[in-house]
N, C-alpha and C positions, 0 to 999 in steps of 0.2 A: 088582427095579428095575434098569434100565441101569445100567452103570457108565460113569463119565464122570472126564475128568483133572482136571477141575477142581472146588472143592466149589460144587455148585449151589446149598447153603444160605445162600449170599448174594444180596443185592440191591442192588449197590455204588449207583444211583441214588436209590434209595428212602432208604436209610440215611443217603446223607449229605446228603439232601433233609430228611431225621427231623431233622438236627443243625444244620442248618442254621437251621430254623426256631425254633430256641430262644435263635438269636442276638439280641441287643437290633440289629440294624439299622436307622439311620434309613434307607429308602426314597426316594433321588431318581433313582429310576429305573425304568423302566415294568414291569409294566404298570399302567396309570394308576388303576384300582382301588387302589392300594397296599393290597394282602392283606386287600381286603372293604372297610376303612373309609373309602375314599371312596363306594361305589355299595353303599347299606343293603339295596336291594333285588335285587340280587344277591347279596347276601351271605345273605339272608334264604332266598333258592331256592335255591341250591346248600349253603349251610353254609357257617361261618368256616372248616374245615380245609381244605373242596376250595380254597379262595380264599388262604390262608393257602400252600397248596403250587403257585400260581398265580405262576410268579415268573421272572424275566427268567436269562440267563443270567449266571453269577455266576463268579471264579474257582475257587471250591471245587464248583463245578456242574459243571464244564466247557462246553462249546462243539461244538454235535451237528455242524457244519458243519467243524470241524476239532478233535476230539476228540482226549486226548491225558492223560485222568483216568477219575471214574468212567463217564462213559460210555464212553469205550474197554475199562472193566475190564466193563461191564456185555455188549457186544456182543460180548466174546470169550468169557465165561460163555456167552451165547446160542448160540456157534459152535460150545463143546464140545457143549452140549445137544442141538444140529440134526445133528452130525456135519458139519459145514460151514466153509471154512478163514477165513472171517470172514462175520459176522453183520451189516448195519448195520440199526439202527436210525429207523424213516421212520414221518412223522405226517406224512404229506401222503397218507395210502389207499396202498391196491397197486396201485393205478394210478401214483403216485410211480415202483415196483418196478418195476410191468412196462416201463413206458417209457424208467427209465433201463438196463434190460438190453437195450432194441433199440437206445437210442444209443449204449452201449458197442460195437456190434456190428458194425450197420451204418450207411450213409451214403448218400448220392443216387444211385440206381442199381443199389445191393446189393438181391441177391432174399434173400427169406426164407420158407420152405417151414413153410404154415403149415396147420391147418385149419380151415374158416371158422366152426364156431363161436365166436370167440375171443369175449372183450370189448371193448367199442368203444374202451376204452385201448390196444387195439393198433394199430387202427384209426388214431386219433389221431396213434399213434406214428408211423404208416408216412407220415400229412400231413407229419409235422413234420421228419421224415431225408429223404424222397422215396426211402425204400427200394422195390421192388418186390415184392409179394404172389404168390407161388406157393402156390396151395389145391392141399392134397388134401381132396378130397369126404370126408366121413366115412361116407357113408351114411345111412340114414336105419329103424329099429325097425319090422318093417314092422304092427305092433300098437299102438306105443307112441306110432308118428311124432316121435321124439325122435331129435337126431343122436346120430351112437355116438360111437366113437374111431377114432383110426388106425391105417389095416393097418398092417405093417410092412413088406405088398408093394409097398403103396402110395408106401410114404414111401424102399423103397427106389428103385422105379421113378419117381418123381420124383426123387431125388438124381442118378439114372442122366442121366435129360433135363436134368439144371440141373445140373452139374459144380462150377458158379462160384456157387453158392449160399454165403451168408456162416454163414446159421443155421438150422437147426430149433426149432421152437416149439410145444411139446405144454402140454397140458390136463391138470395130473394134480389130483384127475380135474376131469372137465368138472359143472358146475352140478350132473347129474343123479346124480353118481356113479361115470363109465364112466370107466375107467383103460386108458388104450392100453398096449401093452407098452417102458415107461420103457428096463429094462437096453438089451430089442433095439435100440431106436430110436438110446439115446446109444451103445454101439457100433460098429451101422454110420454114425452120422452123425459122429463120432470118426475111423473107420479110413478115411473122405473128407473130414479136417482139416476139420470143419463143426462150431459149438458149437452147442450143445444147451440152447434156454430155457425154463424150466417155471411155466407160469404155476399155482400151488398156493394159488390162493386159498381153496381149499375142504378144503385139502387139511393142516392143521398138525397134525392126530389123526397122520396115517400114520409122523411123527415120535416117536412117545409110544405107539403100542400094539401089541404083537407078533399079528401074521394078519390086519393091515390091508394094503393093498395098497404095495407098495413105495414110498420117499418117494424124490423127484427127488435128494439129495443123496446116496441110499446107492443109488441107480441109477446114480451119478457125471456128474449132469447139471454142465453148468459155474456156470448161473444159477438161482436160483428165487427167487420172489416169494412169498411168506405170509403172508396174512391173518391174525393173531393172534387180531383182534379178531372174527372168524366163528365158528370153532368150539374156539379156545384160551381165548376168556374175555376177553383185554384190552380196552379201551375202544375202542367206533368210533372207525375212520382210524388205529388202528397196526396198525405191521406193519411184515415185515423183507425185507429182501432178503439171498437169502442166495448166499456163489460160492463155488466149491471149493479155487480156486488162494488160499491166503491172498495171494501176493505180488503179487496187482491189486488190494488192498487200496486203493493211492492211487489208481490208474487209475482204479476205479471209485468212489472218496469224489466225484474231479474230474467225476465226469458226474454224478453225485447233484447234488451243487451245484447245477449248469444249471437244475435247478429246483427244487430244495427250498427250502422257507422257512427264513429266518433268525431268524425267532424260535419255534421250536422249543419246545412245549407239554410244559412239566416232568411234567402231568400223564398226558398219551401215552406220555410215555418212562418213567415212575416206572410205569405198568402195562404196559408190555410186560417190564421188568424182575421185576416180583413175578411177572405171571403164569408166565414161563418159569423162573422159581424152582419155583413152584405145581406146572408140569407138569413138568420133572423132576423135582421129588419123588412128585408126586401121578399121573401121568397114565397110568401102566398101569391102574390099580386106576380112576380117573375114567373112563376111555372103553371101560373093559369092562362097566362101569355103562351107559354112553350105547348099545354095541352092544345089550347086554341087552335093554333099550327098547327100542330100534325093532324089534328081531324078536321081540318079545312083539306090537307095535302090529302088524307085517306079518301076523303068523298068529291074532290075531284083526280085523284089515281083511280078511283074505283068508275068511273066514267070511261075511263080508256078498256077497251075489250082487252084483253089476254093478260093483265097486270089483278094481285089480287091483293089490295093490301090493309089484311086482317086487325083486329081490334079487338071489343068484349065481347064477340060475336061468337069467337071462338070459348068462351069461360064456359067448362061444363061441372066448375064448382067441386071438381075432383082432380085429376090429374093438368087442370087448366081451372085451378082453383080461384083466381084473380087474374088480371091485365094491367102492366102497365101503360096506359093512354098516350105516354110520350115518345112511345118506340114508333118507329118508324117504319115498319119492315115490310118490304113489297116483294109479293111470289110469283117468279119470273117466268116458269116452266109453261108459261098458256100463250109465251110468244116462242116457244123451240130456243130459249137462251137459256143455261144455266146462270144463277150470280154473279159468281166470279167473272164470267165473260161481258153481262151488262157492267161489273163494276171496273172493269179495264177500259170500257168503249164513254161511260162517262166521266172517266179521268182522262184519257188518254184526246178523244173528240170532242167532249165538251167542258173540260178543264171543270168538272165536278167532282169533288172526292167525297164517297158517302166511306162510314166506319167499316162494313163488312161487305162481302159477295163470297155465299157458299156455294152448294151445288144447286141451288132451288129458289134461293131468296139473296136482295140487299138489306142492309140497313143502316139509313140514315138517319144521324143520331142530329135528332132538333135539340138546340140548347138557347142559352141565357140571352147569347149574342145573335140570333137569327130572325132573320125578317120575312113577310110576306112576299115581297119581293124577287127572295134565293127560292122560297118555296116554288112559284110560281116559274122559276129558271128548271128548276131538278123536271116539275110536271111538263113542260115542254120538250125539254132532254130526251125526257121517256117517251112522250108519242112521237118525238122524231124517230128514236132506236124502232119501235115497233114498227114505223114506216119504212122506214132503212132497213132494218136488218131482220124482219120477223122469221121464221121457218118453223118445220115440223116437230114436235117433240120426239121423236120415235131415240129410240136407243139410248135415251136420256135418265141417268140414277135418279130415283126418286128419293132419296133418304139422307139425312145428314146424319146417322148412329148406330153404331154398332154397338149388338148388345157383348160385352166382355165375361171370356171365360178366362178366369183367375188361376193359376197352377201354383204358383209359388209368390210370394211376397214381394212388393217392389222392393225393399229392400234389398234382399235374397238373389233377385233376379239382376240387380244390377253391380253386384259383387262379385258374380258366379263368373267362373272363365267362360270365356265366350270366343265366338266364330261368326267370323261376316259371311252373308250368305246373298246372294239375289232373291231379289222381293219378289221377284214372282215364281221364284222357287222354293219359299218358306214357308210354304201351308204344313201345319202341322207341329208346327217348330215354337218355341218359347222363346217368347221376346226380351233381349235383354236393354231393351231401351227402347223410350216413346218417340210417335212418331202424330204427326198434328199439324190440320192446314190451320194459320193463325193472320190473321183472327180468325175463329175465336178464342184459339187456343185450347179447344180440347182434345185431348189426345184420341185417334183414332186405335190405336195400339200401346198398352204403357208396360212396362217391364213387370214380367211376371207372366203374362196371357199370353194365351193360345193365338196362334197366326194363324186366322181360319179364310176361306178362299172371299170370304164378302168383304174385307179389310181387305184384300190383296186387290182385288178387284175395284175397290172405292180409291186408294190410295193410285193405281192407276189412271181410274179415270179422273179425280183432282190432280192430277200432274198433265194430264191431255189437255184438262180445260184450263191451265194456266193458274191452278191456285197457288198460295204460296205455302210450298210445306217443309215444316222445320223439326227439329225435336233428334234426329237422328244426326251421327258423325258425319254420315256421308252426304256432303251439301248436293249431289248431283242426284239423290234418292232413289239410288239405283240397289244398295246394299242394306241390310241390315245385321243389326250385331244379334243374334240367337244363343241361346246355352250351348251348350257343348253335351252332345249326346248321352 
């Protein structure tokens, strides 16, 4: 087990949430359920304890928005755990994380060297600072049609052309697994005074198990963002943001603020505390278990013909500079099925829900609670599909990425008067709002860029094969909003 300075056998939130609750409080104060006994039926679907630990902020709670008790004791716990010089603490998604890391950062104007598979919370981000977007291309698998990661030739020969860039913004890893090379990147983006943001939503195993691929905060990245509740176990929409410098601790509580909720869900914060208790005690020995799995599930997937599901096989130490082991991701295209279609047929036929299906590939995300047994279910699933439903690939996109031509700022682009237009009458036109099959949520088109006929084309054909695509006004994804000539 890591050793760590502080004893991780505590969970100061949880504990004094335990003690709390056994207080005789009368309750005139929200939330207005007062702990089940006003609303029976809720209290009936959740249970009197979830309800009972449903409680407003309290002095002996502290106060997540200016913390200064156990959640200060619990967030530095978190920091010893992460190797990180403070931890905070966020139930508003990692989307909260990532966007308060680019407002920390940058500002109206500031470029930020990014690559464009991100998530549309960067996106977002970039509306809402008017920072400027510099992509590096990731490239694109030329088997798999999945974007990769970033060179480090790349990301230096962009630093080189952008001087006055504010930040770098890596994927560790991205949706699929692929880890760019963290050390190299925050070095040279370091030794050209550039910080270094890691968006690690997929990524809080790399913290907890020895021969995962490096985690952003022992790469010495400045920021990262962490999903807990993805592959650590805590409850959906927590999750931390984590920085290295402890002494922007207020610096960065003050840009949390800007948009974090004020009433702060005891039961978010009471499971990000247990569970990083959980995984430093538990999470060598939990995600040697989770590795285990999926390369049992990879080398009998890889036994069934026309299923291909990749691994470090793919690592060529550059733009697939690392692998993460625990991903699950199987490439569909060698039975004539895209993703999204196996991933309808085994939810819909075999009552399996795997996290994604693109146009090429699923992935089923192995975690904390999964057995030999479900493995064993999915591997059967699949060579029934293959027997069931196999066919030709012919007329089938090979690609999940468009590379993006930038014309005006997302900001710029999404303020601009604008014009609905038909999608497949907008080659050539400036997009004033993104558009994204999700998961994974990255944007296939985001405000600002060029509507070039390979997005119009992609965006069709994931509406044919049943993907789900979001990001634009018009729910029937027939229109799009464009600048005005």
């Amino acid at each position: 087990m890591k050793e760590y300075k502080l004893d991780q056998n505590q969970a100061p939130i949880a504990e004094a949430m335990e003690t709390h609750s056994l207080k005789r409080t009368v309750a005139f104060d929200v939330p207005g359920h007062k702990q089940g006994k006003g609303n029976p039926m809720l209290r009936d679907f959740l249970g009197e304890q979830c309800l009972r630990y449903d409680v407003n902020s309290r002095k002996d709670l502290d106060n997540l928005c200016h913390p200064v008790g156990v959640i200060l004791d619990a967030e530095r716990l978190a920091a010893d755990a992460f190797g990180a010089g403070h931890a905070f603490f966020i139930v508003n998604g990692t989307t909260a994380a990532v966007q308060a890391m680019i407002f920390a950062v940058l500002k109206a104007g500031d470029k930020i060297i990014l690559p464009r598979n991100v998530h549309r919370s960067v996106i977002y981000a970039l509306i809402l600072t008017g920072a400027i977007p510099v992509y590096v291309n990731p490239g694109i698998h030329p088997e798999l049609g999945i974007p990769l990661g970033m060179s480090l030739k790349d990301v230096e020969k962009t630093i080189l052309a952008n001087p006055d860039a504010k930040a770098v913004f890596v994927n560790n890893p991205t949706y699929y697994g692929i880890c760019s090379d963290m050390v190299g990147i925050v070095n040279l983006a370091h030794s050209h005074n550039i910080q270094v943001l890691a968006d690690e939503a997929h990524g809080t195993h790399f913290y907890f198990k020895e021969g995962l691929p490096i985690s952003a905060m022992a790469a010495g990245a400045d920021m990262a963002a962490v999903s807990m509740h993805k592959t650590g176990g805590s409850l959906t929409q927590s999750s931390m943001l984590l920085i290295k410098d402890e002494k922007r601790m207020g610096e960065i509580r003050q840009v949390l603020n800007l948009t974090h909720t004020t009433s702060g869900s005891y039961l978010l914060l009471a499971s990000l505390d247990i569970t990083r208790k959980f995984l430093a005690l538990e999470g060598e020995k939990v995600f040697k278990k989770v590795v285990e799995l999926t390369e049992y599930a990879r080398q009998e997937i890889g036994q069934i013909e026309g299923y291909y599901a990749f691994s470090q096989d793919i690592v060529n130490h550059d733009s697939v500079f690392a692998f993460d082991q625990t991903k699950l991701t199987i490439h569909t295209r060698g039975i004539g099925l895209a993703g999204i279609e196996l991933y309808d047929l085994l939810r819909d036929e075999y009552d399996i829900q795997v996290e994604l299906g693109d146009l090429g590939n699923i992935l089923a995300i192995v975690g904390v609670g999964d057995s030999k047994k479900q493995i064993e279910r999915l591997i059967s699933a699949l060579q029934d599909i293959k027997d069931e439903y196999e066919q030709d690939d012919k007329d089938m996109i090979a690609y999940d990425y468009i590379n993006p031509i930038v014309k005006v700022s997302p900001q710029k682009a999404y303020y601009a008067d604008k014009t609905k237009v038909k999608i497949i009458e907008s080659l050539n036109r400036i997009s004033g709002e993104q558009i994204m099959v999700y998961p994974p949520g990255i944007p296939i088109i985001a405000p600002g860029e060029l509507i070039t006929q390979e997005a119009i084309d992609y965006i069709v054909y994931a509406k044919e094969r049943g993907s789900f695509l979001t990001g634009i006004e018009d729910t029937a994804i027939e229109e799009i909003a464009v600048l005005e000539d």
